[in-house]
N, C-alpha and C positions, 0 to 999 in steps of 0.2 A: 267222512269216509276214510278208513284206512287201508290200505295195501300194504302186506306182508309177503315176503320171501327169503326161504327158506333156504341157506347152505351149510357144506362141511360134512356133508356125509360121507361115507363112504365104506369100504372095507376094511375091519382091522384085528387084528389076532386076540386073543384072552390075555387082559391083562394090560392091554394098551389103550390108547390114549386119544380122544377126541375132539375139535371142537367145534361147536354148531353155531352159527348166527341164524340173527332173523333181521333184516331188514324194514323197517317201517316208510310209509310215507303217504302224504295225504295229511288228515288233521293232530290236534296237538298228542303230540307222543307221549308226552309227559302226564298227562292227565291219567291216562289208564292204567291198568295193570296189567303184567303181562306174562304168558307162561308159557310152558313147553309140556304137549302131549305126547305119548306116542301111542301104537296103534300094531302088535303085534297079528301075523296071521292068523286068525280064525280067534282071536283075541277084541273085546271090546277096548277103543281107546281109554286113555287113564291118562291121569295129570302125575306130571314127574313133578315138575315144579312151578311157581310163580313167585314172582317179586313186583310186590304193592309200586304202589306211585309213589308212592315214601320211600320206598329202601328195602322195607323189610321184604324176607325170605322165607318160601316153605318149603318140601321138600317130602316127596312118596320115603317111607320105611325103606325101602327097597334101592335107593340113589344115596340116601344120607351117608355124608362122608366120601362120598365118590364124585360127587357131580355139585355143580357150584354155577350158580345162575347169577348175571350181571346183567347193568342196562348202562348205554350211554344217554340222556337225553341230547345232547350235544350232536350227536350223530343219526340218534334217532335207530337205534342199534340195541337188540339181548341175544345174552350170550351164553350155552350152555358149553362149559369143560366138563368134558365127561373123563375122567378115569378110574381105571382098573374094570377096565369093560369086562363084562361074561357076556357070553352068549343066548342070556336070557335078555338082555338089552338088546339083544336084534328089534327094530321096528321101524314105521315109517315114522318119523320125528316131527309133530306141527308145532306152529307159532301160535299163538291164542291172545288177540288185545281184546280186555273189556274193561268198561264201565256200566254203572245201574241200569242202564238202557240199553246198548247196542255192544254187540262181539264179533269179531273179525277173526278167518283163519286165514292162515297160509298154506298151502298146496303140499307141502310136508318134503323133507329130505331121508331118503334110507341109511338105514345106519345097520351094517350087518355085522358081527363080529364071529366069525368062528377061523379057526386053524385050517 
């Protein structure tokens, strides 16, 4: 069983600068893979990014170059920097651990940007 939660949201102007954690705990962290969804109004959610239990990194068309996802296993901690926000990244932000068998979210954080 895992438990995820979600911070760092909040309000920020175009063009500025965010950062999101997800907190883990419960079973090994390390094993899974883990991402960041978000979920705009009247929008189906969508995968911004995830980074494997190795290391590696993907990332939506739409974030590449803006947003940069990180994990600590040590802490048990991922990490999205989001910048040069627009205000098409307004959404509620979730955590997402999976492996072959089971997926965990997190309750998600708002990230709204507009002026």
């Amino acid at each position: 069983q895992v438990q995820l939660v979600e911070s760092g949201g909040g309000l920020v102007q175009p063009g500025g600068s965010l950062r999101l954690s997800c907190a883990a705990s419960g079973s090994i962290f390390s094993s899974y893979a883990m991402g960041w969804y978000r979920q705009a109004p009247g929008n189906e959610r969508e995968l911004v990014a995830f980074i494997t239990s190795g290391g590696s990194s993907s990332y939506a068309d739409s974030v590449k170059g803006r947003f940069t996802i990180s994990r600590d296993n040590a802490k048990k901690t991922v990490s999205l920097q989001m910048n040069s926000l627009k205000p098409e990244d307004t959404g509620v932000y979730y955590c997402k651990a999976w492996n072959s068998r089971v997926n965990y979210w997190g309750k998600g954080t708002l990230v709204t940007v507009s002026s």
